[in-house]
N, C-alpha and C positions, 0 to 999 in steps of 0.2 A: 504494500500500500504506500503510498504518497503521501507529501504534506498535502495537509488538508488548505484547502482555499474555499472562499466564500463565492455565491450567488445572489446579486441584489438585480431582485425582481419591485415590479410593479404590480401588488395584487388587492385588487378592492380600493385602490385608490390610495394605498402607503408603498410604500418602499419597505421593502422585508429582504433581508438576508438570511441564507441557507448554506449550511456549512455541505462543502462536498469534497470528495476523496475520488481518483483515479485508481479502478484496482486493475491491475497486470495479471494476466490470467492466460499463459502460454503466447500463445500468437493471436490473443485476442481480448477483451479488455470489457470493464463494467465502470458506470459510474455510482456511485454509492452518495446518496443525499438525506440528511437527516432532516426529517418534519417534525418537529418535536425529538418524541424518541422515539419515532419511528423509521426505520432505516426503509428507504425505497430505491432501489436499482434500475437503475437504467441503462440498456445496451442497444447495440448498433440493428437495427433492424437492414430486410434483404436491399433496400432501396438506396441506405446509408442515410436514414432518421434513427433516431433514437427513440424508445418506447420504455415506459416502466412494466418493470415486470415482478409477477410473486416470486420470491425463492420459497425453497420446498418447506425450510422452516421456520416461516414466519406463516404467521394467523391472518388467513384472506379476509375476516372479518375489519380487522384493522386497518388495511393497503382501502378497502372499499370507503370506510370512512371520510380519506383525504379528498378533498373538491377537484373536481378532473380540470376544472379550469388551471389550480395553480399546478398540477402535471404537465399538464401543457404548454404554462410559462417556462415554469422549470423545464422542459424537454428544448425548450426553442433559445433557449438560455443556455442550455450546455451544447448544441448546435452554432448560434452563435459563436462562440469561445471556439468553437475549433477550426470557424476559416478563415 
């Protein structure tokens, strides 16, 4: 894992920052963003967007909870950063 860097989104009308990690995973890679304390993952989908995604051991009840809009910030936000 990586030093951690932050995410400053526009959501609901504030400015919110989100702490995110780059994890290195063979010849392929995740982003790890925390909402709270909830850890949500994001990787490269077949198009070269990024999507959050469930890992197997975390609780789908919890990942559902999060507002798909600030997913979307956040996913267009880590897209951003990297061209």
């Amino acid at each position: 894992m990586t030093d951690p860097f932050v995410l400053s989104i526009i959501y609901k009308g504030e400015e919110k920052d989100y702490t995110g990690y780059l994890l290195l995973q063979g010849h392929s890679h995740k982003f790890k963003v925390m909402i709270g304390d909830v850890e949500v993952f994001f990787e490269p989908d077949e198009e070269g967007s990024y999507r959050a995604v469930h890992m197997p051991w975390q609780e789908e009840k919890d990942l559902k909870k999060i507002d798909r809009q600030l997913l979307s910030l956040l996913q267009q936000k880590i897209e951003e950063i990297l061209r």
